[in-house]
PASEBA-1860 file (N, C-alpha, C; in nm, 3 decimals):
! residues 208
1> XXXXXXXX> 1.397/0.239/-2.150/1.466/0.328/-2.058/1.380/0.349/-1.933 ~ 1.459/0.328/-1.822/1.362/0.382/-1.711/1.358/0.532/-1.666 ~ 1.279/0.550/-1.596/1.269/0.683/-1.528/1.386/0.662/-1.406 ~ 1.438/0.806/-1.364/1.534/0.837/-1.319/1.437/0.916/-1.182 ~ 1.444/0.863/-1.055/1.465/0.987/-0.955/1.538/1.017/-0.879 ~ 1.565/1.140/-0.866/1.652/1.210/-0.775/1.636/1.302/-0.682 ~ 1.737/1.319/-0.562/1.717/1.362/-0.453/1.602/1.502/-0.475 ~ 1.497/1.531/-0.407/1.454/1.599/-0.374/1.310/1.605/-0.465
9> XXXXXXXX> 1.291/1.512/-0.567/1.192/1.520/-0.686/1.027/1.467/-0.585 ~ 0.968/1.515/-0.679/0.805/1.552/-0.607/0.740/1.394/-0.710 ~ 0.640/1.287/-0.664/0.595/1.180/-0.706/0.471/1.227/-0.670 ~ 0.342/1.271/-0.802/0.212/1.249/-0.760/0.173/1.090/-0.830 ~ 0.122/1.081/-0.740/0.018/0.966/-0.784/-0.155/1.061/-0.786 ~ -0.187/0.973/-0.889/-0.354/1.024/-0.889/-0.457/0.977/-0.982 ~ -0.593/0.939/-0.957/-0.658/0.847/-1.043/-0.776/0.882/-1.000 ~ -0.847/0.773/-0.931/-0.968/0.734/-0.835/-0.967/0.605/-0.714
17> XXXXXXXX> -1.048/0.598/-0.685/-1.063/0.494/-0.524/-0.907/0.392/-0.560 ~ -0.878/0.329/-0.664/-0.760/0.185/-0.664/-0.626/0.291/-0.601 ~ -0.661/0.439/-0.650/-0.513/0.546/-0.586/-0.580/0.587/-0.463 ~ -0.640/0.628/-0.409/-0.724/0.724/-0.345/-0.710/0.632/-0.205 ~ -0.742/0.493/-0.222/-0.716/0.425/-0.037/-0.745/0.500/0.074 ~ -0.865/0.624/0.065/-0.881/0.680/0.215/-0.769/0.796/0.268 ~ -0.675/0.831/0.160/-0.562/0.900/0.181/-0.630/1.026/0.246 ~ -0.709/1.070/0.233/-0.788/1.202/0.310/-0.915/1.141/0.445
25> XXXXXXXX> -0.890/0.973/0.438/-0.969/1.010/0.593/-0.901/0.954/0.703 ~ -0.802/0.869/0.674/-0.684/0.808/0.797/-0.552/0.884/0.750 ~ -0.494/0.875/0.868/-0.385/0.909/0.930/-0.276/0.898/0.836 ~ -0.250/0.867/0.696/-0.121/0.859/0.578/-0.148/0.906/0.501 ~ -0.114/1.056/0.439/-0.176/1.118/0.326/-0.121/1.001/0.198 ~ -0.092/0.930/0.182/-0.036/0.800/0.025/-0.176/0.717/0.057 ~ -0.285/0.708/0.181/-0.402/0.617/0.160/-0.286/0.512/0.187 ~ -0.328/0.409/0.237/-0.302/0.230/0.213/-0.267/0.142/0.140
33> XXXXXXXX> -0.314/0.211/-0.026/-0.256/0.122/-0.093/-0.106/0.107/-0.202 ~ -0.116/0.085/-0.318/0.014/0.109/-0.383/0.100/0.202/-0.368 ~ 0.048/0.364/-0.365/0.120/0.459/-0.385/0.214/0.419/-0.233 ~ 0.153/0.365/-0.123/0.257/0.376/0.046/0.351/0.264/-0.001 ~ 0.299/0.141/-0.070/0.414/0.017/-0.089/0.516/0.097/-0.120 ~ 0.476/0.171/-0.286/0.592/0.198/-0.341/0.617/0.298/-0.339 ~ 0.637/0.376/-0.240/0.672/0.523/-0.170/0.778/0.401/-0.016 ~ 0.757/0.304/0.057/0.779/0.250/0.155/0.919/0.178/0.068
41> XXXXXXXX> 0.943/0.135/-0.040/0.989/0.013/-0.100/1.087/0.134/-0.152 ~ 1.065/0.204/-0.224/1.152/0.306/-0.248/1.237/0.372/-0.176 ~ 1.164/0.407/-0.036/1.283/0.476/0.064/1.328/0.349/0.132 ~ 1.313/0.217/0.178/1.398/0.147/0.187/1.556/0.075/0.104 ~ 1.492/0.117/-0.011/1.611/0.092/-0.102/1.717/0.205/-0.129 ~ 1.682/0.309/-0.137/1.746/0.397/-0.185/1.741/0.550/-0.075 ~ 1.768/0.507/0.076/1.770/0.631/0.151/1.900/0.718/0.106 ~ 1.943/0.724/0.028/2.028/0.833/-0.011/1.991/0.931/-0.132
49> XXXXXXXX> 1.840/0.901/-0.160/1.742/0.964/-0.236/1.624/0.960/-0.234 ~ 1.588/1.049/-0.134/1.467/1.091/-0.036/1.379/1.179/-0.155 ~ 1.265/1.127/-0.183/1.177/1.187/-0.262/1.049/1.202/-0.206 ~ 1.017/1.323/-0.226/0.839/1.345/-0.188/0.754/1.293/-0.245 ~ 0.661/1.200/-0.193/0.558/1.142/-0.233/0.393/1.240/-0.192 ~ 0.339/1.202/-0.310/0.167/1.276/-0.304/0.053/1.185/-0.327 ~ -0.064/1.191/-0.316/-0.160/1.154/-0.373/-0.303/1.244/-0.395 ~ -0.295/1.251/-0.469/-0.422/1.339/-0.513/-0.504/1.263/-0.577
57> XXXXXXXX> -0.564/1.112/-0.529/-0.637/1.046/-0.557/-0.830/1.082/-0.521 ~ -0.885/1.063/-0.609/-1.030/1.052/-0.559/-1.119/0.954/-0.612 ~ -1.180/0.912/-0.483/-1.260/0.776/-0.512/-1.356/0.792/-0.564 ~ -1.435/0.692/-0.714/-1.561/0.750/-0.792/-1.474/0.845/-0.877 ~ -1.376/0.931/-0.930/-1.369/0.962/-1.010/-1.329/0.956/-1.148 ~ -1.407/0.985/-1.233/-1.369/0.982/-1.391/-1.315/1.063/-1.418 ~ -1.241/1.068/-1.614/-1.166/1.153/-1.636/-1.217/1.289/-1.623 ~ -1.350/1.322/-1.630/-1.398/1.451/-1.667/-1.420/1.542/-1.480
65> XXXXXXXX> -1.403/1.384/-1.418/-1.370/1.482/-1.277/-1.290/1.493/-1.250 ~ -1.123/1.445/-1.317/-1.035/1.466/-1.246/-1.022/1.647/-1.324 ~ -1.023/1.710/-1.412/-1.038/1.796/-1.564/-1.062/1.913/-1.440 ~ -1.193/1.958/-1.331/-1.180/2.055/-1.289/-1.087/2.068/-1.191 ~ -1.014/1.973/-1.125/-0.891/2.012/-1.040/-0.779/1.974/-1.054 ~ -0.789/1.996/-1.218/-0.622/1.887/-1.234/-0.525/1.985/-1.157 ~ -0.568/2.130/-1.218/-0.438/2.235/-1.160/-0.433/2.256/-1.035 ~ -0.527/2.241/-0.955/-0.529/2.273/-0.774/-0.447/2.195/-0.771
73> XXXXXXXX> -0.490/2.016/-0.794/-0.432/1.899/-0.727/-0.301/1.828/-0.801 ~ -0.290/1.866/-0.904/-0.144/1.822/-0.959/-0.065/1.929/-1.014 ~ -0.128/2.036/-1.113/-0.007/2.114/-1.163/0.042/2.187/-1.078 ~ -0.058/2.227/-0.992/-0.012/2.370/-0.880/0.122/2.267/-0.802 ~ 0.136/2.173/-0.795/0.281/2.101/-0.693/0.348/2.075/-0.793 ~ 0.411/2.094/-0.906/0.448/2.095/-0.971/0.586/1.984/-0.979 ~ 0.505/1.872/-0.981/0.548/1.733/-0.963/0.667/1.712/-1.090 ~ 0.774/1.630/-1.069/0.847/1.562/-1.158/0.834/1.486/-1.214
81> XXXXXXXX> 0.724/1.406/-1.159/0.689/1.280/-1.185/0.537/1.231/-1.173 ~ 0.436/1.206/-1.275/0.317/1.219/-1.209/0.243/1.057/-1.283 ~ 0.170/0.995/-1.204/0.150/0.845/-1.215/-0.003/0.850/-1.228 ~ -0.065/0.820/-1.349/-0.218/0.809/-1.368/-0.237/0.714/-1.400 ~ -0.359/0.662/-1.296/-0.442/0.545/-1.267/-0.592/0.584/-1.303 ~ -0.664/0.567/-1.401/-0.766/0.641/-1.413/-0.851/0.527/-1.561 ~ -1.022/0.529/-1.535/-1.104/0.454/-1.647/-1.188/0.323/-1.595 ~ -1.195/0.342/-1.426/-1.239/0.198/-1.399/-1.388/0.295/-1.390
89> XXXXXXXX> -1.399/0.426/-1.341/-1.485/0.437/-1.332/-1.574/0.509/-1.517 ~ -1.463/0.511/-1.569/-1.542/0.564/-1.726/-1.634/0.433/-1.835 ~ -1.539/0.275/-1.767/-1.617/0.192/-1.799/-1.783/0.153/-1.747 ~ -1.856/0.128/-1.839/-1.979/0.129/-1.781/-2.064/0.209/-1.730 ~ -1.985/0.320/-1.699/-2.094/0.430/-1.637/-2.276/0.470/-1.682 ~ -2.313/0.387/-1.799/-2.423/0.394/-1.797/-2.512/0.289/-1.650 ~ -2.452/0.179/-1.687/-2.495/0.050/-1.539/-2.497/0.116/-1.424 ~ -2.465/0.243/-1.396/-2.441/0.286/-1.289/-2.504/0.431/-1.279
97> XXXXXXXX> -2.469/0.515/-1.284/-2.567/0.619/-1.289/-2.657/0.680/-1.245 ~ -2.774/0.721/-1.213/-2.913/0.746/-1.245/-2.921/0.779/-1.373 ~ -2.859/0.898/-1.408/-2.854/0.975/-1.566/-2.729/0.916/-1.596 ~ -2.734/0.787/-1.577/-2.593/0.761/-1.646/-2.581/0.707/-1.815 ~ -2.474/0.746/-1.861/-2.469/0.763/-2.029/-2.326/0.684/-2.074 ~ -2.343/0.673/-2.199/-2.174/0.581/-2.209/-2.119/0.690/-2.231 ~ -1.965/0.601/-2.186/-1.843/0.742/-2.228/-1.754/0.657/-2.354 ~ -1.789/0.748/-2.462/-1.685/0.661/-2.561/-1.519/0.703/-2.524
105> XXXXXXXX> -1.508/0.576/-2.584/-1.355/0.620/-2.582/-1.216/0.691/-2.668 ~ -1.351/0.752/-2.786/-1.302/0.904/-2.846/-1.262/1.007/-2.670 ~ -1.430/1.035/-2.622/-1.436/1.102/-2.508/-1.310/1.079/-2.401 ~ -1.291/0.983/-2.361/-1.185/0.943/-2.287/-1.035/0.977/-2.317 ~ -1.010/0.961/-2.452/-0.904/1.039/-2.477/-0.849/1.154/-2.485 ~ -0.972/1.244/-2.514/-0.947/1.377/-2.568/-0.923/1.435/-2.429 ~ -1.015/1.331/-2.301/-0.981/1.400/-2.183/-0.881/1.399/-2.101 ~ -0.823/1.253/-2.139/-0.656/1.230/-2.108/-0.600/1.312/-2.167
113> XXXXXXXX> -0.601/1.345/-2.300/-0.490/1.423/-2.370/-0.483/1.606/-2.305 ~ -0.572/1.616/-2.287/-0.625/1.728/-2.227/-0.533/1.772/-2.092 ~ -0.547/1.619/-2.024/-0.500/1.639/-1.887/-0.266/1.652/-1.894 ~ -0.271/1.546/-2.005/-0.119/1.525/-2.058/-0.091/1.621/-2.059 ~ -0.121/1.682/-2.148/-0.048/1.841/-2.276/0.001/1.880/-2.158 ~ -0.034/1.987/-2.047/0.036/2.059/-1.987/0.179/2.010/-1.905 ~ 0.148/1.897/-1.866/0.255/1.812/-1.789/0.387/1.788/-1.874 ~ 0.368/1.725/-2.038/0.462/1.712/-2.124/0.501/1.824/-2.157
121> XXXXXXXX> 0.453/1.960/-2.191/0.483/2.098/-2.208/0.591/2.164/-2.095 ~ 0.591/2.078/-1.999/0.645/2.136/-1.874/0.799/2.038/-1.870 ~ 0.794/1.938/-1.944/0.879/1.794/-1.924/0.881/1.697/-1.841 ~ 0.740/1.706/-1.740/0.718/1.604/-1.654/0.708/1.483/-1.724 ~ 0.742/1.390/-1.623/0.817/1.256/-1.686/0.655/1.160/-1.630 ~ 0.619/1.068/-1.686/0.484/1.014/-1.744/0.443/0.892/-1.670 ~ 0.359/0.834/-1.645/0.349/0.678/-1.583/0.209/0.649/-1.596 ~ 0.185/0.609/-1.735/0.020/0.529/-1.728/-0.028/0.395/-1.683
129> XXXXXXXX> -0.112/0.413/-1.628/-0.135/0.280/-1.589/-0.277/0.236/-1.628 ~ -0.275/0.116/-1.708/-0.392/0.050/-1.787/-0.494/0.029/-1.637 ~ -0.621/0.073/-1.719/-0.719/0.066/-1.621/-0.733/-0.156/-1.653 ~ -0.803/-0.191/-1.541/-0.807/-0.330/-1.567/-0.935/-0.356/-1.485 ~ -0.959/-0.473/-1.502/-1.082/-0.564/-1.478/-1.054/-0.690/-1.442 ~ -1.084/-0.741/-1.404/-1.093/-0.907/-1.336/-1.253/-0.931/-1.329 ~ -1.283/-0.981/-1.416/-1.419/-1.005/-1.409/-1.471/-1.111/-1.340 ~ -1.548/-1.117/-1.186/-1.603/-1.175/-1.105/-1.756/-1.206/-1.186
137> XXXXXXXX> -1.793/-1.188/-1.202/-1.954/-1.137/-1.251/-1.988/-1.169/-1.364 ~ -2.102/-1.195/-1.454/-2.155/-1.181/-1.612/-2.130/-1.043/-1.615 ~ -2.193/-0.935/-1.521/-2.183/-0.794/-1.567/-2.081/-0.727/-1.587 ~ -1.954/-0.741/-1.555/-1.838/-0.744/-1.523/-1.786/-0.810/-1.681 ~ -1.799/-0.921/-1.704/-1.755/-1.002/-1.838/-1.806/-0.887/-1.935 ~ -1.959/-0.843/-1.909/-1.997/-0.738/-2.061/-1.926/-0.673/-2.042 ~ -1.893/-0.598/-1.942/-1.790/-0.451/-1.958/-1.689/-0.453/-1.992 ~ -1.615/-0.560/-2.066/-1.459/-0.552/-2.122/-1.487/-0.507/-2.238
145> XXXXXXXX> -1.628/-0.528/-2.282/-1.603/-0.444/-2.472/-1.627/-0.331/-2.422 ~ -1.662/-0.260/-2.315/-1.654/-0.113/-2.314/-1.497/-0.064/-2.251 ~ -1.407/-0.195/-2.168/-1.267/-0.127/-2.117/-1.202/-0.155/-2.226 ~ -1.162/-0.309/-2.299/-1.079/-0.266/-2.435/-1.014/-0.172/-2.434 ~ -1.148/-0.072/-2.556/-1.102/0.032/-2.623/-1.046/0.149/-2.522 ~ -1.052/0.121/-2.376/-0.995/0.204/-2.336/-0.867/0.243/-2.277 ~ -0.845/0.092/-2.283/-0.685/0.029/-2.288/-0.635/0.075/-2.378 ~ -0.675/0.060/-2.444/-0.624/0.086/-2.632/-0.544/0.220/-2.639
153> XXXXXXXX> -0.697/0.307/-2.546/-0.638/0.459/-2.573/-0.535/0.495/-2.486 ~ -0.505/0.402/-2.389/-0.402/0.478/-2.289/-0.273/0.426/-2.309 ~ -0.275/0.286/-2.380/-0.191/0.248/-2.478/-0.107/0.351/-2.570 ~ -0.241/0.400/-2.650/-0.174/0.521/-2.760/-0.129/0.602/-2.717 ~ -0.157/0.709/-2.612/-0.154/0.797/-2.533/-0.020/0.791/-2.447 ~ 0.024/0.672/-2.428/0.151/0.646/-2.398/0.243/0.672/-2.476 ~ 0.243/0.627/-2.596/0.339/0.646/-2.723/0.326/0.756/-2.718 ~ 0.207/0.843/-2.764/0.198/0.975/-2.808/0.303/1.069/-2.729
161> XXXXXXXX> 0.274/1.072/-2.553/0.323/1.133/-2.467/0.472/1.086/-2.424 ~ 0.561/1.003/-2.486/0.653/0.939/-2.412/0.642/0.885/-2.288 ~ 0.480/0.850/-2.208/0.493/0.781/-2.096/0.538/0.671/-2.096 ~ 0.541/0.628/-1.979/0.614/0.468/-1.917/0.496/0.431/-1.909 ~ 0.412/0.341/-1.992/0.287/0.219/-1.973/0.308/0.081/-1.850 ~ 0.244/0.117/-1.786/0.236/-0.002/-1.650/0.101/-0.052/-1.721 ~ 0.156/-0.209/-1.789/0.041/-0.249/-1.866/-0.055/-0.334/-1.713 ~ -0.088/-0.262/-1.674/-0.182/-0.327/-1.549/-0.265/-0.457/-1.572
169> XXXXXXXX> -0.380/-0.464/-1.718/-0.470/-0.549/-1.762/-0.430/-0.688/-1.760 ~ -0.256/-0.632/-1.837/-0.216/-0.772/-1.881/-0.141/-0.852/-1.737 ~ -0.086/-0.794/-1.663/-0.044/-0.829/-1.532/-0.153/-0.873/-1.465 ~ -0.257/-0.822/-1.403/-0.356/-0.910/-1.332/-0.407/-1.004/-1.411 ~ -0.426/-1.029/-1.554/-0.443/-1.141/-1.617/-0.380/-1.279/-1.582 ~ -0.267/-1.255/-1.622/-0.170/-1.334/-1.593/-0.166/-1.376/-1.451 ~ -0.151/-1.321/-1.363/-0.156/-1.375/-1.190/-0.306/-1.441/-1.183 ~ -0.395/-1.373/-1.257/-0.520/-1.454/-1.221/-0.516/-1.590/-1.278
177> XXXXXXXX> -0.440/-1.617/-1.377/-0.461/-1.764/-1.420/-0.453/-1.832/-1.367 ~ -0.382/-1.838/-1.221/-0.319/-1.933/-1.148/-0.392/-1.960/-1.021 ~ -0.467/-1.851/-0.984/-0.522/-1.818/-0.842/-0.664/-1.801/-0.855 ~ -0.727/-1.703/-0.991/-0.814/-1.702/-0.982/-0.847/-1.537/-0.961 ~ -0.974/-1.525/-1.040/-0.968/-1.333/-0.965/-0.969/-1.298/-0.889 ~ -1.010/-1.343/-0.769/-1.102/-1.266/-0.625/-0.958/-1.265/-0.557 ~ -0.838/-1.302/-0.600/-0.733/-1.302/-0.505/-0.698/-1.163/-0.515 ~ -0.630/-1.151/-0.617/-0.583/-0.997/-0.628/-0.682/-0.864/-0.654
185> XXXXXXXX> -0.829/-0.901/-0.694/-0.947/-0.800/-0.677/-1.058/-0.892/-0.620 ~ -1.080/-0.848/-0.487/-1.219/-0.974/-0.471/-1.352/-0.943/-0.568 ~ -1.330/-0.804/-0.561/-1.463/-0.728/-0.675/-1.428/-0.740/-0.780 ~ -1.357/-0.783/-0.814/-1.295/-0.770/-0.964/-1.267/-0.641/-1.009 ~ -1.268/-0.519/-0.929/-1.164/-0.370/-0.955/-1.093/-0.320/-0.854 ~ -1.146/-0.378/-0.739/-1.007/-0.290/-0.641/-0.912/-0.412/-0.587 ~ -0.799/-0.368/-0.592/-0.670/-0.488/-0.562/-0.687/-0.526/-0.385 ~ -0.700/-0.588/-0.365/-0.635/-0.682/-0.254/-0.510/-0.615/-0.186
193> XXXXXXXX> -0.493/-0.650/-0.082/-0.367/-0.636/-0.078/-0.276/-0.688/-0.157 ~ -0.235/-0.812/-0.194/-0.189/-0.860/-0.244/-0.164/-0.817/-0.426 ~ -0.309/-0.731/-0.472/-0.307/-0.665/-0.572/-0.248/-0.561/-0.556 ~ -0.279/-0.421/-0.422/-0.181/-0.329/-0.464/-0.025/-0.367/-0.416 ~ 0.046/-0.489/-0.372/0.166/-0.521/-0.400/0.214/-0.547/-0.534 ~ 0.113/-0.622/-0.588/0.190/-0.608/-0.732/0.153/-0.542/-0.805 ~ 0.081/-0.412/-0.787/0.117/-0.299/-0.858/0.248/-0.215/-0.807 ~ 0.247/-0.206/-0.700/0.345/-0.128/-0.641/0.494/-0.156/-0.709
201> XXXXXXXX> 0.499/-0.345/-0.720/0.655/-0.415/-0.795/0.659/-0.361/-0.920 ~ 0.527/-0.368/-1.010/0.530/-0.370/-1.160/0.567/-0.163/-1.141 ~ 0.532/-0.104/-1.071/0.545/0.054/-1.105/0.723/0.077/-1.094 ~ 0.753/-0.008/-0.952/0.928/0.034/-0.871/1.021/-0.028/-1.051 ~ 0.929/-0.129/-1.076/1.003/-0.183/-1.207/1.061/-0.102/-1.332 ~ 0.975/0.032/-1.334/1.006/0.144/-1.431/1.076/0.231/-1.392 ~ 1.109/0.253/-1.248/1.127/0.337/-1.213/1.333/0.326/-1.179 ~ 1.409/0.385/-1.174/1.537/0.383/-1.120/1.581/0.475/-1.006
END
Protein backbone atom coordinates (compact mmCIF):
# COMPACT_ATOMS: atom_id res chain seq x y z
CA UNK A 1 0.00 0.00 0.00
CA UNK A 2 1.26 3.38 -0.62
CA UNK A 3 1.13 6.44 1.36
CA UNK A 4 -1.55 8.85 0.50
CA UNK A 5 -0.97 12.81 0.41
CA UNK A 6 -3.29 15.32 0.56
CA UNK A 7 -3.99 18.84 0.07
CA UNK A 8 -2.50 20.76 2.76
CA UNK A 9 -0.33 17.78 4.64
CA UNK A 10 3.13 18.83 6.27
CA UNK A 11 6.40 16.37 4.71
CA UNK A 12 9.45 16.42 7.18
CA UNK A 13 12.33 15.01 5.93
CA UNK A 14 15.25 14.56 8.48
CA UNK A 15 18.46 12.54 9.11
CA UNK A 16 22.04 14.04 8.69
CA UNK A 17 24.39 15.75 5.88
CA UNK A 18 22.74 12.94 2.72
CA UNK A 19 19.15 15.14 4.12
CA UNK A 20 20.68 18.20 5.42
CA UNK A 21 22.35 19.57 1.70
CA UNK A 22 23.17 23.06 3.34
CA UNK A 23 19.34 23.59 3.81
CA UNK A 24 20.31 26.25 6.62
CA UNK A 25 23.18 27.97 4.70
CA UNK A 26 21.80 28.71 0.97
CA UNK A 27 18.92 30.19 -0.14
CA UNK A 28 16.20 26.69 -0.18
CA UNK A 29 15.20 25.67 3.18
CA UNK A 30 14.80 21.47 1.36
CA UNK A 31 19.05 22.03 0.96
CA UNK A 32 19.85 20.67 -2.75
CA UNK A 33 19.40 17.44 -2.48
CA UNK A 34 16.58 14.66 -2.52
CA UNK A 35 14.17 16.18 -0.23
CA UNK A 36 13.98 19.56 -3.35
CA UNK A 37 13.86 16.63 -6.29
CA UNK A 38 11.10 15.12 -4.56
CA UNK A 39 9.30 18.08 -3.10
CA UNK A 40 10.01 19.66 -7.13
CA UNK A 41 8.71 16.20 -8.82
CA UNK A 42 5.79 16.13 -6.61
CA UNK A 43 4.41 19.61 -7.19
CA UNK A 44 4.95 19.14 -10.82
CA UNK A 45 2.81 16.20 -10.95
CA UNK A 46 0.20 16.79 -8.79
CA UNK A 47 -0.46 20.82 -8.52
CA UNK A 48 -3.87 20.17 -7.37
CA UNK A 49 -2.21 18.93 -4.10
CA UNK A 50 0.04 21.44 -2.75
CA UNK A 51 1.87 20.03 0.27
CA UNK A 52 4.36 21.59 2.69
CA UNK A 53 7.64 20.41 2.53
CA UNK A 54 10.47 20.61 5.63
CA UNK A 55 13.80 19.62 6.41
CA UNK A 56 15.14 19.36 9.63
CA UNK A 57 18.22 17.75 8.47
CA UNK A 58 21.71 17.97 10.28
CA UNK A 59 24.99 17.26 8.92
CA UNK A 60 27.35 14.82 11.26
CA UNK A 61 24.39 13.74 13.02
CA UNK A 62 23.70 10.45 14.82
CA UNK A 63 20.78 8.95 16.32
CA UNK A 64 21.56 10.16 19.82
CA UNK A 65 21.81 13.76 18.25
CA UNK A 66 18.93 13.78 16.51
CA UNK A 67 17.07 12.46 20.49
CA UNK A 68 17.70 16.17 21.97
CA UNK A 69 15.69 18.02 19.27
CA UNK A 70 13.49 15.58 17.94
CA UNK A 71 10.52 17.73 19.53
CA UNK A 72 11.79 21.38 18.57
CA UNK A 73 12.56 20.03 14.99
CA UNK A 74 9.93 17.47 14.12
CA UNK A 75 7.16 16.91 16.69
CA UNK A 76 6.59 20.60 17.50
CA UNK A 77 5.39 20.87 13.28
CA UNK A 78 3.47 18.28 13.70
CA UNK A 79 4.10 16.65 10.37
CA UNK A 80 1.83 13.97 8.55
CA UNK A 81 4.37 12.53 7.15
CA UNK A 82 7.92 12.23 8.42
CA UNK A 83 10.97 10.56 6.25
CA UNK A 84 14.16 9.24 8.25
CA UNK A 85 17.43 9.06 6.74
CA UNK A 86 19.69 8.37 9.57
CA UNK A 87 23.12 5.62 10.60
CA UNK A 88 25.79 6.73 8.12
CA UNK A 89 27.11 8.55 10.80
CA UNK A 90 26.46 5.66 13.74
CA UNK A 91 28.56 3.36 11.48
CA UNK A 92 32.09 3.42 12.51
CA UNK A 93 32.10 6.14 14.76
CA UNK A 94 34.93 4.74 16.62
CA UNK A 95 37.42 5.49 13.13
CA UNK A 96 36.35 8.76 13.66
CA UNK A 97 36.10 10.36 16.84
CA UNK A 98 38.73 11.51 19.18
CA UNK A 99 36.74 9.68 22.11
CA UNK A 100 35.17 7.84 19.61
CA UNK A 101 33.44 4.39 20.73
CA UNK A 102 31.27 1.80 18.76
CA UNK A 103 27.61 2.19 18.65
CA UNK A 104 26.00 -1.23 18.76
CA UNK A 105 23.18 -1.78 17.05
CA UNK A 106 21.10 -2.86 20.19
CA UNK A 107 22.02 1.12 20.88
CA UNK A 108 20.78 2.22 17.57
CA UNK A 109 17.56 0.82 17.90
CA UNK A 110 16.40 1.58 21.14
CA UNK A 111 17.23 5.13 19.80
CA UNK A 112 15.14 4.84 16.70
CA UNK A 113 12.43 3.30 18.61
CA UNK A 114 12.59 6.04 20.99
CA UNK A 115 12.39 8.58 18.27
CA UNK A 116 9.19 6.34 16.42
CA UNK A 117 6.88 5.81 19.53
CA UNK A 118 5.69 9.32 19.63
CA UNK A 119 5.08 9.83 15.86
CA UNK A 120 3.11 6.29 15.61
CA UNK A 121 1.17 7.30 18.90
CA UNK A 122 0.10 10.35 17.05
CA UNK A 123 -0.65 8.21 13.53
CA UNK A 124 2.02 9.83 11.58
CA UNK A 125 2.53 7.90 8.55
CA UNK A 126 6.43 6.46 8.38
CA UNK A 127 9.30 6.43 5.65
CA UNK A 128 12.62 4.63 6.57
CA UNK A 129 15.27 4.81 4.69
CA UNK A 130 18.22 2.15 4.88
CA UNK A 131 21.34 3.87 5.73
CA UNK A 132 23.86 2.59 2.79
CA UNK A 133 27.44 2.46 1.77
CA UNK A 134 29.20 2.16 -1.48
CA UNK A 135 32.41 1.24 -0.49
CA UNK A 136 35.25 3.26 -2.32
CA UNK A 137 38.00 2.33 0.17
CA UNK A 138 39.40 -0.96 2.27
CA UNK A 139 38.11 1.22 5.24
CA UNK A 140 34.88 1.65 3.91
CA UNK A 141 34.71 -2.38 2.88
CA UNK A 142 35.42 -3.01 6.98
CA UNK A 143 32.54 -0.90 7.88
CA UNK A 144 29.73 -3.00 6.33
CA UNK A 145 30.01 -5.53 9.32
CA UNK A 146 29.34 -2.59 11.46
CA UNK A 147 26.26 -1.11 8.79
CA UNK A 148 24.64 -4.68 8.24
CA UNK A 149 23.30 -4.98 11.49
CA UNK A 150 22.09 -1.69 11.13
CA UNK A 151 20.12 -2.24 8.17
CA UNK A 152 18.79 -5.06 9.83
CA UNK A 153 17.45 -2.82 12.58
CA UNK A 154 15.72 -0.35 10.45
CA UNK A 155 14.49 -3.19 8.53
CA UNK A 156 12.75 -4.46 11.82
CA UNK A 157 11.78 -1.19 12.91
CA UNK A 158 9.89 -0.85 9.79
CA UNK A 159 7.69 -3.84 10.36
CA UNK A 160 7.45 -3.00 13.94
CA UNK A 161 6.21 0.68 13.15
CA UNK A 162 4.16 0.09 9.93
CA UNK A 163 6.75 2.26 8.03
CA UNK A 164 7.27 2.36 4.27
CA UNK A 165 11.14 0.90 3.99
CA UNK A 166 13.03 2.78 1.09
CA UNK A 167 15.46 -0.16 0.95
CA UNK A 168 18.28 2.41 -0.04
CA UNK A 169 21.45 -0.33 0.41
CA UNK A 170 19.92 -2.54 -1.95
CA UNK A 171 19.17 0.20 -4.67
CA UNK A 172 22.62 1.78 -4.78
CA UNK A 173 23.91 -1.77 -4.98
CA UNK A 174 22.31 -2.58 -7.81
CA UNK A 175 23.00 0.80 -9.94
CA UNK A 176 26.53 0.37 -8.81
CA UNK A 177 26.98 -2.85 -10.65
CA UNK A 178 26.85 -1.29 -13.78
CA UNK A 179 28.68 2.06 -13.30
CA UNK A 180 30.58 1.51 -10.49
CA UNK A 181 30.45 3.43 -6.98
CA UNK A 182 31.92 6.83 -7.34
CA UNK A 183 28.95 7.53 -9.77
CA UNK A 184 26.14 7.75 -7.51
CA UNK A 185 28.50 8.41 -4.13
CA UNK A 186 31.98 9.60 -5.18
CA UNK A 187 32.82 9.04 -1.29
CA UNK A 188 31.02 6.20 -1.12
CA UNK A 189 28.20 8.03 1.40
CA UNK A 190 26.96 11.10 -0.02
CA UNK A 191 24.91 10.71 -3.41
CA UNK A 192 25.89 12.54 -6.42
CA UNK A 193 23.58 14.17 -8.00
CA UNK A 194 22.66 11.57 -9.84
CA UNK A 195 22.38 9.61 -6.37
CA UNK A 196 20.02 12.04 -4.75
CA UNK A 197 17.82 11.54 -8.07
CA UNK A 198 17.44 8.19 -7.43
CA UNK A 199 16.60 8.52 -4.14
CA UNK A 200 14.20 11.10 -4.74
CA UNK A 201 12.37 8.26 -7.70
CA UNK A 202 12.72 5.28 -5.22
CA UNK A 203 10.90 7.70 -2.19
CA UNK A 204 7.93 9.48 -5.05
CA UNK A 205 7.63 5.47 -5.64
CA UNK A 206 5.88 4.98 -2.12
CA UNK A 207 4.35 7.73 -2.08
CA UNK A 208 0.63 8.53 -3.94
Amino acid sequence: MTITLRPGDTVMFTGDSITDCQHLEIEQPLGWGYPLRVAGEWGFRHPDRQVGWHNSGISGNKVMDLEPRWERDVLDTRPDLVSLLIGANDVGWKDYAEDGYEIPAEDFRAGIHRLLTPLAERGTQLILIEPFLLPVNDAQRVQREDLDPKIQVVRELARTFGAHLLAADGLFAGLAATTGPEYWAADGVHPTPAGHAALADAWLRLVD
